[in-house]
N, C-alpha and C positions, 0 to 999 in steps of 0.2 A: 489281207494281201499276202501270198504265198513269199514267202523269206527263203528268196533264192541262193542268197550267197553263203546261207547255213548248208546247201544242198550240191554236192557235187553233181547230180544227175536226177532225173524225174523221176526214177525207179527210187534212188536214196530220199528222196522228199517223200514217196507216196508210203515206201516202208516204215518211215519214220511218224509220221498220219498216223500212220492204224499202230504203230509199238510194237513192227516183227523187226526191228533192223539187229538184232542183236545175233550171233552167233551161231547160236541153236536154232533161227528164226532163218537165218538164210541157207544153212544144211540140211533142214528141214523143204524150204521152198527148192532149191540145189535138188537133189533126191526127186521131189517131184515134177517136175519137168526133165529130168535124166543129164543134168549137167554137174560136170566140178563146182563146188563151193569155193576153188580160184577164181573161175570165169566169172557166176555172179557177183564175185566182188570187184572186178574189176570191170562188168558194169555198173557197179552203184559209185566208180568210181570215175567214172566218166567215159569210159571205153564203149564206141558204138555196140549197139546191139541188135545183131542180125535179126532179117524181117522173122523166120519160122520160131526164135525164140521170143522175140516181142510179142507174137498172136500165141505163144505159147502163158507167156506170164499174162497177158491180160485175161483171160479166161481162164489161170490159176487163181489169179492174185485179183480178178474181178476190180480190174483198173482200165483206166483209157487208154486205148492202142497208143495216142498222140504224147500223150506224156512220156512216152520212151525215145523219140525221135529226138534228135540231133539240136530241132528248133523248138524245143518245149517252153523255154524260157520267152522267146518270142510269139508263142502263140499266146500261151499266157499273160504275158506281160501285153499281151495291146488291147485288152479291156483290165481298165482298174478296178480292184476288187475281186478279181478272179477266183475260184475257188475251185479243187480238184471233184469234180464228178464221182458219187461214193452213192452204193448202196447202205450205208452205215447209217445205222436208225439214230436219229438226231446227234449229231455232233456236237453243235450249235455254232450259234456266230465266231465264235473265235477260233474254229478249229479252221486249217485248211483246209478240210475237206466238205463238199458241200452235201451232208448226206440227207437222208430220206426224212421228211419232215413229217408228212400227213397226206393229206388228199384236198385239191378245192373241186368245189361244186359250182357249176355255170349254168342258171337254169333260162333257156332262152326262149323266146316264144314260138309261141305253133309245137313245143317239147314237153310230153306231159311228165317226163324225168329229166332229171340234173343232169350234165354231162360231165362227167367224174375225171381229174385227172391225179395222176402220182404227182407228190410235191416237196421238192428239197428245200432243204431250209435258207436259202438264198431265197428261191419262188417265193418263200411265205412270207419273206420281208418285203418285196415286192407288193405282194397281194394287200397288205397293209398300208404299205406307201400310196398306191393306187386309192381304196377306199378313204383315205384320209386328204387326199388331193383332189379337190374334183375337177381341176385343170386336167388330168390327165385322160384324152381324148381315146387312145387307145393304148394297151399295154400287151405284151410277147410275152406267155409264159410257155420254158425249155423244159416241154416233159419229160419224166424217166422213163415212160413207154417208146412206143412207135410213133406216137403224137406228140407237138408241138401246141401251142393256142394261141392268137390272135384275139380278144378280148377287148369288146368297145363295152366300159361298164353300164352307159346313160341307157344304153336299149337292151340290158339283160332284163328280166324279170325279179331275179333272187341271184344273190353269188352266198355263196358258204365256206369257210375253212375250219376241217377239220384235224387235227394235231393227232400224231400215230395213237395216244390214247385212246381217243375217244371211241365211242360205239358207232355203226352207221346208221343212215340216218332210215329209220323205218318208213316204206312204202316208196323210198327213194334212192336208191341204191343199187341203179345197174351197172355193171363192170364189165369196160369192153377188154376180151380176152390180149388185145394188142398193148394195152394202156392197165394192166391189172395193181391193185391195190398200192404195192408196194415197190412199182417198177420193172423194169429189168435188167437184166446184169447188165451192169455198166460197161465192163469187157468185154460182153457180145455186139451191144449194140455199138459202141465205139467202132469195134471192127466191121461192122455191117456198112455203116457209116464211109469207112477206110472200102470198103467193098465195090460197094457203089461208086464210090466216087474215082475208081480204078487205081488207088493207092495201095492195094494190095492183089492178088492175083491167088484165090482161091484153089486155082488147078493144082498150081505145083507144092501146094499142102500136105503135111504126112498124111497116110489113110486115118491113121488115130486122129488125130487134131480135124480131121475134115470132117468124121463122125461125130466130135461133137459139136461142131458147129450145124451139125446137119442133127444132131438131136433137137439143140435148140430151135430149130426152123421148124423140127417136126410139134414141138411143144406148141408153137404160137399156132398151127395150123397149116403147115406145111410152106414152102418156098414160093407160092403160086400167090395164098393169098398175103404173106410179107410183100411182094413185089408191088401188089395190086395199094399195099396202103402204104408205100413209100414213094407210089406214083400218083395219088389222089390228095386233093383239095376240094373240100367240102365247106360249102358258104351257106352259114345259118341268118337269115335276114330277119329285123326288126319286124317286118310284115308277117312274120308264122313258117314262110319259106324255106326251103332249102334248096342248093343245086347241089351237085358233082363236079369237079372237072378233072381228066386227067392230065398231068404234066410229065415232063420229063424230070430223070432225077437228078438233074444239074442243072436248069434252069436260070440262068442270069438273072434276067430281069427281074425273077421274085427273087432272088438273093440278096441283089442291091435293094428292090424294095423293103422286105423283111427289115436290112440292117439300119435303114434309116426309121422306119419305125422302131428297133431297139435303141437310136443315139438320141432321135426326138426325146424319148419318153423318162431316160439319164439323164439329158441334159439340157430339158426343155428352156432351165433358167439362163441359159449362158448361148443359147443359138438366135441367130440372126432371123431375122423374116423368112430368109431364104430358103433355110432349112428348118423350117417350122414342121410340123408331123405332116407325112403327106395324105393328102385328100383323097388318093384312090389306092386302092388293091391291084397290084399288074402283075400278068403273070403270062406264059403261051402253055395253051392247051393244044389240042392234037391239031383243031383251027387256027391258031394263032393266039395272038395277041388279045388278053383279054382284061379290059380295066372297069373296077367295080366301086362307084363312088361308096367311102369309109361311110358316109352319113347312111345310108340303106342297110349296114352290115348291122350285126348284134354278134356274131362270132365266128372267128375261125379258124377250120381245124387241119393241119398240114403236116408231112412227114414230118419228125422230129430229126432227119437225118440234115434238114436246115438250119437245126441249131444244135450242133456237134460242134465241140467246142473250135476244134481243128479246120471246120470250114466255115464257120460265123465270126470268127478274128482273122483268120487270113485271107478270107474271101477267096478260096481255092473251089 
C-alpha cells in the first residue's frame, strides 16, 4: 500500500521509488526540463504543478501524468493495494511501484499462437491467484501496452507466465508491436490516456514536447493506427471465433462493466448475490448497445486506456 503520509506530493513518493529524490538527483531532473531546482522542490513539496510541466516530467521521469494531480492520493487510495505504474524491471512486492514483471501467454482457441501480453508484478500475483482459485470465473489483467485483457481461464486452451528471465517460448512468440515485450513508457501512455479522455489538450503543447509525443505515435505506427486500437474491442470466443467491435473512447457502459468485473474478482468473498461477477460483456459499438453472454467468451482484448489508473478508481 503506497505510504502517503511519508510523501508530501506524488512527484516526492515517485522520486523516492526509484532513489533520485536527493540533491543532485532534482538539479539534475531541474536542468532537464529547463526549470529552477526551487520550483521543483516546491513541487515535491506540495505546490501545484502546472499541466506543460507535469507532461513535461512524465515523459522525463517516465511516471503517470495522474500522480502529479492535486487528487493523487485519492485516486490512489480508492483501490487497496495500489501501486504506482513503473517500467522498472521487477521491483517486487514490496516496493511501491509496480514494475515490469514478465510476459503471460493466453493461448485461446481457433489461435494457433499465444496471445502475449507485457506484465507488472502486481498482474503476476494476480495471474497466480486466478490459476490457484478456480472460483474465479473471469479475471481483468491492466496491460503495459495499448492493451488491456479480460480473461475467462475455464475456455483458454493453455495460459503461461513468463518472469523477465526467462527465454521466449519457441514457435510461440508473436509480439504485437502496440503490447511489445516489455511495455510502454508509462509516461506516454498515462498521457495518451489523459489525451483521450480530454484531460489534457495536446494543441497548446511546446513544439518540443509535442514532437516527442509525436515521435512516440510515430514509433507504435503512426496516430492513425494508435486511434484505431484505443477505439477497438476484440472478442476471442470458446467456439475458435473471433469478432471486432469498434467503440468509443469513453464509453460508460463498458466502464461500469469492466469495474464490476475487477470488484467481483477482489472481492468475490465478501459480495452479495447481487453483485456477483456479471454474466454478460456490455458495451456500444457504432450500432449500439451490445451484450455478449461471459459463458461464450474465452478472452478479451480492449484499449488499455480503460485501465489507467486515473479512470478505473475514479470512473472519469
Amino acid at each position: 500500500m503506497l505510504d502517503f503520509p511519508s510523501a508530501t506530493s506524488g512527484l516526492s513518493l515517485f522520486l523516492s521509488a526509484i532513489g533520485q529524490n536527493t540533491d543532485a538527483h532534482i538539479e539534475a531532473i531541474a536542468a532537464h526540463i529547463k526549470e529552477e531546482p526551487a520550483k521543483l522542490k516546491a513541487w515535491l513539496n506540495g505546490e501545484e504543478i502546472n499541466e506543460v510541466s507535469r507532461i513535461k516530467l512524465a515523459l522525463v521521469l517516465n511516471m503517470p501524468s495522474w500522480l502529479m494531480k492535486p487528487d493523487f492520493e485519492e485516486v490512489a487510495l480508492s483501490c487497496e493495494g495500489c501501486r504506482i505504474p513503473s517500467n522498472h524491471i521487477y521491483v517486487g512486492s514490496g516496493s511501491d511501484l509496480d514494475g515490469y514483471w514478465g510476459n503471460l501467454g493466453f493461448k485461446v482457441p481457433g489461435c494457433e499462437n499465444s496471445i502475449w501480453m507485457s506484465c507488472s508484478d502486481s498482474m503476476a500475483e494476480r495471474f497466480y491467484s486466478m490459476i490457484m482459485n478456480e472460483e474465479h470465473e473471469a479475471v481483468c489483467f491492466a496491460g503495459q501496452g495499448l492493451y488491456s485483457y479480460l480473461v475467462v481461464p475455464h475456455h483458454m486452451k493453455a495460459m503461461r507466465a513468463l518472469p523477465e528471465a526467462a527465454d521466449s517460448v519457441e514457435g510461440d512468440w508473436e509480439i504485437d508491436d502496440l503490447d511489445p515485450v516489455e511495455g510502454l513508457s508509462v509516461g506516454f501512455t498515462s498521457l495518451l490516456a489523459d489525451t483521450f479522455q480530454e484531460f489534457i489538450d495536446l494543441d497548446g503543447l511546446p513544439k518540443e514536447m509535442a514532437r516527442d509525443i509525436q515521435d512516440f505515435c510515430d514509433a507504435l505506427g503512426g496516430e492513425e493506427k494508435i486511434f484505431e486500437a484505443i477505439r477497438q474491442i476484440t472478442v476471442f470466443y470458446k467456439d475458435g471465433t473471433s469478432e471486432r467491435f469498434s467503440i468509443d473512447t469513453n464509453d460508460e457502459l463498458f466502464s461500469e462493466n469492466l469495474h464490476k468485473f475487477m470488484i467481483a474478482a477482489a472481492y468475490a468473498d465478501l459480495l452479495d448475490d447481487e453483485d456477483e461477477m456479471p454474466k454478460s460483456i456490455q458495451f456500444r459499438d457504432d450500432m449500439g448497445p451490445v451484450v455478449i453472454p461471459l459463458n461464450s467468451v474465452a478472452l478479451v482484448r480492449f484499449p488499455s486506456t480503460y485501465t489507467d489508473a486515473r479512470r478505473l478508481l475514479t470512473g472519469e
